[in-house]
C-alpha positions as CSV (number, residue, x, y, z in Angstrom):
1,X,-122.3,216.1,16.4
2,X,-122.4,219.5,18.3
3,X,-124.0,219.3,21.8
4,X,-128.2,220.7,22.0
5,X,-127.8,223.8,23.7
6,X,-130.2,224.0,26.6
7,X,-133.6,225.9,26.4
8,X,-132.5,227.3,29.8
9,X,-129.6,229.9,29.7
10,X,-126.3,227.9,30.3
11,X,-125.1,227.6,33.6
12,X,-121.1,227.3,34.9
13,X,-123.1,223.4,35.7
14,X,-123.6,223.2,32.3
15,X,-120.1,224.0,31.5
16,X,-118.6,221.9,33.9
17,X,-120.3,218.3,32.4
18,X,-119.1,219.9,29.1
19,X,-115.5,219.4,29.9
20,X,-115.5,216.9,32.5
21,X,-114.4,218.7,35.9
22,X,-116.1,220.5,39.0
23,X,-118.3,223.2,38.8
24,X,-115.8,224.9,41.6
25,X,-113.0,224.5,38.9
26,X,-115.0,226.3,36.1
27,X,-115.7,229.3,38.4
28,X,-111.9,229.6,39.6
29,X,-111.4,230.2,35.6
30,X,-113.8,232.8,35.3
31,X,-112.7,234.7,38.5
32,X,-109.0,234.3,37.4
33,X,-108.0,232.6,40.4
34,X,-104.9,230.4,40.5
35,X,-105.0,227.0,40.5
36,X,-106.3,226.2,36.5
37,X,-103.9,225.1,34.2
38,X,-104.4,227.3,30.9
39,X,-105.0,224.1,28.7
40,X,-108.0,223.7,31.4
41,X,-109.0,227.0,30.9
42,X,-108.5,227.4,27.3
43,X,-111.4,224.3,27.6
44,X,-113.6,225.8,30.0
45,X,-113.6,228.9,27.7
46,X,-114.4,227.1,24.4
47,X,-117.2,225.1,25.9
48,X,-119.0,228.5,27.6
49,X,-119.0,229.9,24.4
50,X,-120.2,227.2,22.3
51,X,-123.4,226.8,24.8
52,X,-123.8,230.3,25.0
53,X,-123.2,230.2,28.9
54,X,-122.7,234.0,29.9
55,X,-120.9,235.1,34.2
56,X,-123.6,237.0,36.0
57,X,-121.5,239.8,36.9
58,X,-123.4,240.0,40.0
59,X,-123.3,236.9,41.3
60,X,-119.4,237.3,40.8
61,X,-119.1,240.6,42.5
62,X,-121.2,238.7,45.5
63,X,-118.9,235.7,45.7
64,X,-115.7,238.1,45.7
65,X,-117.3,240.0,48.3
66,X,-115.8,242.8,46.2
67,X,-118.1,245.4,43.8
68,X,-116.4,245.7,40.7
69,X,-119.1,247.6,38.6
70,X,-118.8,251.6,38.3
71,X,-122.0,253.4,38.2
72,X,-122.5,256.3,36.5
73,X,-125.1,259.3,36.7
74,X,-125.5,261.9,34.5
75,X,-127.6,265.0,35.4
76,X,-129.1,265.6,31.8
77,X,-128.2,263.4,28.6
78,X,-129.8,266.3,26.2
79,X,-126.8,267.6,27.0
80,X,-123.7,267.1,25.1
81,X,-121.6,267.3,27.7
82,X,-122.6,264.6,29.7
83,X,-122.2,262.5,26.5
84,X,-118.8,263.4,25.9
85,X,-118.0,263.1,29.8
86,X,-119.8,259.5,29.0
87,X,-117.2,258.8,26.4
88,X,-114.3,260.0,28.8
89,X,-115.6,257.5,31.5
90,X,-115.7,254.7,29.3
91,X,-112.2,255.2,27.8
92,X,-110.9,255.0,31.4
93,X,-112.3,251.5,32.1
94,X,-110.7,248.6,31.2
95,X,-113.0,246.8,28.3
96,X,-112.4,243.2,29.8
97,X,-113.0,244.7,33.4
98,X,-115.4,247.2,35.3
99,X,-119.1,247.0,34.2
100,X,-120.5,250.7,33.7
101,X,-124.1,250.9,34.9
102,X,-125.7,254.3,33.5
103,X,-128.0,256.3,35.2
104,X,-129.6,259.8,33.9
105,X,-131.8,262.2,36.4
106,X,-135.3,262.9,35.5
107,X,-135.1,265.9,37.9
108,X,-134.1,269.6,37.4
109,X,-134.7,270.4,41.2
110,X,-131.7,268.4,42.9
111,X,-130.2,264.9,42.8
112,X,-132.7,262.6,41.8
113,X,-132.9,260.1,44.3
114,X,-134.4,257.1,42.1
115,X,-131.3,257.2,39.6
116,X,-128.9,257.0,42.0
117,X,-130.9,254.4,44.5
118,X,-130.5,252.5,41.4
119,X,-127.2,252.2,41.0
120,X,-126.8,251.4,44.5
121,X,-129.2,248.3,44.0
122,X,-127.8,247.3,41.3
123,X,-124.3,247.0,43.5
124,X,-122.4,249.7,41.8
125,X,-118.6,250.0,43.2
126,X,-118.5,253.2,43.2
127,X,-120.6,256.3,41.9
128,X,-119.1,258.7,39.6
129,X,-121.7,261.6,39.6
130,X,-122.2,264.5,36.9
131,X,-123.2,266.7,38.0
132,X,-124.9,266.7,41.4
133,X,-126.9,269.9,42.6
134,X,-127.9,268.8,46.1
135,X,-125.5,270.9,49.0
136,X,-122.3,269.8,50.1
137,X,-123.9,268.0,53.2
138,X,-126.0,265.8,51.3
139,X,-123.0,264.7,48.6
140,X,-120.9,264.4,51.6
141,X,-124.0,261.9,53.5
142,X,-124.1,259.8,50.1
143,X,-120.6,259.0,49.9
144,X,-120.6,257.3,53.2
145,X,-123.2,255.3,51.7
146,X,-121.2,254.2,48.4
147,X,-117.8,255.9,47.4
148,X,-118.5,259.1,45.2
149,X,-116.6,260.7,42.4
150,X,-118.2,264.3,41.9
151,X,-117.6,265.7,37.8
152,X,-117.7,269.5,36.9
153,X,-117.8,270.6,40.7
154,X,-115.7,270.0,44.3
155,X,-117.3,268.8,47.2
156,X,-115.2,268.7,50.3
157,X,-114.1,265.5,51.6
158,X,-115.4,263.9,48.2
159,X,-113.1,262.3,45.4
160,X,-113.6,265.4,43.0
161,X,-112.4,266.7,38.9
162,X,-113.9,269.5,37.7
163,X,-113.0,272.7,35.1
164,X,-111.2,275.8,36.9
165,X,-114.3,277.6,36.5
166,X,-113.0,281.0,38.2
167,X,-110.4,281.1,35.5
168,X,-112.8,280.0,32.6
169,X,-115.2,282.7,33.7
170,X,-112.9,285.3,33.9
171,X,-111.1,284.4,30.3
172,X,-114.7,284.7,28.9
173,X,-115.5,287.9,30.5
174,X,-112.0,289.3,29.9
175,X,-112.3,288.4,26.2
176,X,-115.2,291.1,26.2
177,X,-114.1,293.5,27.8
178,X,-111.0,293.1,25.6
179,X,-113.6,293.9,22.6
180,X,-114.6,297.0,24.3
181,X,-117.8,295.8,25.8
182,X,-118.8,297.3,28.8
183,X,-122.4,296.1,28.9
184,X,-121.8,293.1,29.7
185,X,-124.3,290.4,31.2
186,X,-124.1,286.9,32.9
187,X,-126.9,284.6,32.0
188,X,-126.6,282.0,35.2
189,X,-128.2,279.3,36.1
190,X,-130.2,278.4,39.6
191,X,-128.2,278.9,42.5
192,X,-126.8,275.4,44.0
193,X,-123.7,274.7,46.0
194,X,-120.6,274.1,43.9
195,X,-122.1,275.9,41.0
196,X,-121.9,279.7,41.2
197,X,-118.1,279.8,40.8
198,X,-118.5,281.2,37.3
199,X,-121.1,284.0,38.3
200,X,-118.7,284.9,41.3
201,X,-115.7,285.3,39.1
202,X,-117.9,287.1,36.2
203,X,-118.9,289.7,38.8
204,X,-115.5,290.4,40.3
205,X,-113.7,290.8,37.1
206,X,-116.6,293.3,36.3
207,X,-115.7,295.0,39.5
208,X,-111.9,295.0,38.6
209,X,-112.8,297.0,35.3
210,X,-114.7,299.2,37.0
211,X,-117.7,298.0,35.7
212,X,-121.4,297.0,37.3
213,X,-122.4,293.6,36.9
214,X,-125.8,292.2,35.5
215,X,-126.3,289.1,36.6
216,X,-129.8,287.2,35.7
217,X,-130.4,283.8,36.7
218,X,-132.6,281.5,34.5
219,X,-134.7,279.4,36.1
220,X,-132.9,276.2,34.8
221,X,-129.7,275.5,33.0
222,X,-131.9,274.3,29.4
223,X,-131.7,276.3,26.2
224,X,-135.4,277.0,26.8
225,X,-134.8,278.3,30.0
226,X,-131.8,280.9,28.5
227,X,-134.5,282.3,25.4
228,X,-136.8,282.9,28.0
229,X,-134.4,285.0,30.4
230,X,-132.7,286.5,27.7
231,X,-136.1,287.8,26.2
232,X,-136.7,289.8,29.3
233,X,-133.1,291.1,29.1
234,X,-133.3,292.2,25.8
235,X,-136.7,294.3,26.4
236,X,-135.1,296.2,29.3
237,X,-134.0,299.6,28.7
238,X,-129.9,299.8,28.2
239,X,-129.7,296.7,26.7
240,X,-126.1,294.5,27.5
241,X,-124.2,294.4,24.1
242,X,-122.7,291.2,25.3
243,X,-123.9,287.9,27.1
244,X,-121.7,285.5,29.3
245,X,-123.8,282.2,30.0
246,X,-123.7,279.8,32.2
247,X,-123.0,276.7,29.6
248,X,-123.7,276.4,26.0
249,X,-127.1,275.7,26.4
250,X,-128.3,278.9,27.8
251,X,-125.9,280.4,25.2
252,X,-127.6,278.9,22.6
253,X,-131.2,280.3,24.2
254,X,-129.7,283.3,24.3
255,X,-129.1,283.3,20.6
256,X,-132.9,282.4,19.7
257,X,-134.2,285.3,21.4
258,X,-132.0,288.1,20.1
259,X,-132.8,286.6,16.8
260,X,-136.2,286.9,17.7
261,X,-135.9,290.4,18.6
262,X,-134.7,291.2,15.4
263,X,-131.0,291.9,17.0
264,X,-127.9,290.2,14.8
265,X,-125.3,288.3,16.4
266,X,-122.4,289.5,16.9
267,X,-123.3,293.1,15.5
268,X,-125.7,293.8,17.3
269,X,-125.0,291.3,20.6
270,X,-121.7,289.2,21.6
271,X,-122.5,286.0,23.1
272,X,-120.1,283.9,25.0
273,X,-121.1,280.4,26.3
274,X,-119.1,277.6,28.5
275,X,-118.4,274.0,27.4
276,X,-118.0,273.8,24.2
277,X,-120.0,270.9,23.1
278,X,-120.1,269.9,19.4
279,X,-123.1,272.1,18.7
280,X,-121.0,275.2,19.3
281,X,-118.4,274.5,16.4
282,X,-121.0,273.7,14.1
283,X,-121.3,276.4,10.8
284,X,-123.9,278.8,11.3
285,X,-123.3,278.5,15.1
286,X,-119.9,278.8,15.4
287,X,-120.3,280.3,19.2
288,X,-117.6,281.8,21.1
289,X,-117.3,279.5,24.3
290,X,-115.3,277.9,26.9
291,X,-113.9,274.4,27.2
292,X,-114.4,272.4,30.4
293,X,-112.5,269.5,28.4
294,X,-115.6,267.4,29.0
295,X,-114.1,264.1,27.9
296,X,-111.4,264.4,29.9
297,X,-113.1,265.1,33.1
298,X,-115.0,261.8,31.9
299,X,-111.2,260.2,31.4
300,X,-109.9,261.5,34.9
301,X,-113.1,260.4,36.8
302,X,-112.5,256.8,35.2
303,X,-109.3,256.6,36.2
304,X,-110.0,258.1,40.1
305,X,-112.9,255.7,40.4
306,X,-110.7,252.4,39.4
307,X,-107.9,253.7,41.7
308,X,-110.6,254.9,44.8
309,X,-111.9,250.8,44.3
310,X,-108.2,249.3,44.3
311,X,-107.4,251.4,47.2
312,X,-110.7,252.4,49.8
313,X,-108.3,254.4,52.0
314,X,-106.6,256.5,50.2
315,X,-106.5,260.0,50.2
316,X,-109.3,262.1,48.6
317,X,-108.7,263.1,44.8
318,X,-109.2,266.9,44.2
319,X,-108.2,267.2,40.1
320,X,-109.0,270.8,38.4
321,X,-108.5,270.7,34.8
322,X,-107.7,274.1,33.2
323,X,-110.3,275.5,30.7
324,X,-109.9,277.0,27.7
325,X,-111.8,280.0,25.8
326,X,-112.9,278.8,21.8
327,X,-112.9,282.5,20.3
328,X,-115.6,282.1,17.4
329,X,-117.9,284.1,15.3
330,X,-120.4,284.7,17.9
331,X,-118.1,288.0,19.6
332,X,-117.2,291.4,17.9
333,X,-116.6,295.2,19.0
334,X,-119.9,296.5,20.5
335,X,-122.2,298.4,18.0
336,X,-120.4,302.2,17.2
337,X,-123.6,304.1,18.5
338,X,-123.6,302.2,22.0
């Protein structure tokens, strides 16, 4: 007859009496560490499973004196981008290994304190963060506190991947004036270290055509945010006949308002966005954007994270992926009369 299982959750005690040897012997087996035959631990194994016992991963991590989980924070999970940097993260992590201990910012205004104190008390390893908005200083303070990878933007001194955004940004603005737009707008987001790379290199390869700039900044990086800006655009005199957003979302609130304005897209008013997350592709969208290669800065961030925790002194990672511009149904030749 099958042992009762305890009412209690199953302890490595519990396991021990199962198979008849020490308690020290059964955590040697789960912590890998020599000395356990594999007929022992083939044993040990069985009778864990069949009482339901389950490591506190924890409790392991404090007994190695070693912090194996990898924490991970993403600025906004509405966005698609963060999922699919999600998805890179986890394909880089073993699936018998690292625990992954997710985080998401409830704050627009800078790095939310409370999501990342969280991942510190729940002993994360290491932090791989994406994306943080506080200034260089502050990144630079946190990862003396726990080791830091930073996603989608550099930070001196700071394990870092990111996109080549001066290269994406110029591709997309390129790609218009290639079109033979020459009112062309950049719908940016708030101004935060580390992220005004693609407004910079927008307004220089204006300057390089000989053109003026029109930057607007939105007042946060949400598709709500982009309708709003782009409405006041739109009802200026000398209307752009072409948009450059910050990422797709603003792109895609750029898109509502022209509608709303009674303008057609791209007829009437090119829009370019950066990312390319899923929603971009998608028929009836089918917006003209730029690829950061999300999941692979997700991938490459795994892998720097699991390297920076094998080796604490090694020398800082500075990865820049290359983008890439998506030409879609969202771009055309500027209206003949303008």
């Amino acid at each position: 007859m099958a042992p009762s299982r305890p009412l209690r959750p199953a302890t490595q005690s519990d396991v021990a009496r199962e198979v008849g040897v020490s308690r020290t012997l059964v955590s040697f087996a789960f912590r890998g560490a020599p000395g356990v035959s594999g007929e022992t631990k083939e044993a040990i194994f069985e009778a864990a499973k069949r009482l339901g016992y389950r490591p506190n991963a924890v409790a392991a991590d404090l007994a190695r004196k070693h912090r194996s989980a990898v924490g991970l924070y993403l600025m906004d999970i509405r966005n698609e981008v963060y999922a699919d940097i999600l998805s890179g993260v986890r394909l880089a992590l073993p699936q018998d290994g690292n625990r992954l201990i997710l985080s998401v910012s409830r704050s627009v205004d800078g790095v939310d304190r409370g999501a990342l104190e969280s991942l510190i008390e729940a002993r994360a390893g290491i932090i791989i963060a994406a994306t943080l908005l506080d200034p260089d200083e502050s990144v630079q303070e946190l990862a003396q506190i726990v080791p830091l990878v930073s996603v989608t933007r550099p930070v001196p001194g700071v394990d870092s991947v990111y996109s080549d955004d001066i290269a994406g940004a110029r591709a997309a603005t390129e790609h218009l004036l290639g079109l033979g737009h020459k009112r062309i707008a950049h719908l940016a987001g708030p101004v935060y270290d580390g992220h005004t790379a693609r407004r910079r290199s927008y307004e220089k390869t204006m300057h390089d055509a000989g053109l003026k700039p029109q930057t607007l900044a939105a007042d946060d990086f949400t598709q709500e945010a982009g309708q709003r800006a782009t409405t006041l655009l739109l009802k200026q005199s000398g209307r752009p006949t072409a948009i450059f957003t910050h990422n797709d979302q603003l792109a895609l609130g750029a898109r509502e308002a022209a509608y709303a304005l009674g303008l057609s897209i791209p007829q009437d008013l090119s829009i370019v966005g950066y990312d390319n997350s899923r929603i971009a592709g998608l028929h009836g969208i089918d917006l003209t954007t730029v690829n950061l290669h999300a999941a692979s800065l997700g991938q490459a961030a795994g892998a720097i994270a699991l390297e920076r925790l094998k080796n604490p002194e090694g020398p800082i990672a500075d990865e820049s992926l290359r983008p890439e511009l998506v030409i879609r149904n969202s771009t055309a030749p500027p209206p003949a009369q303008t």
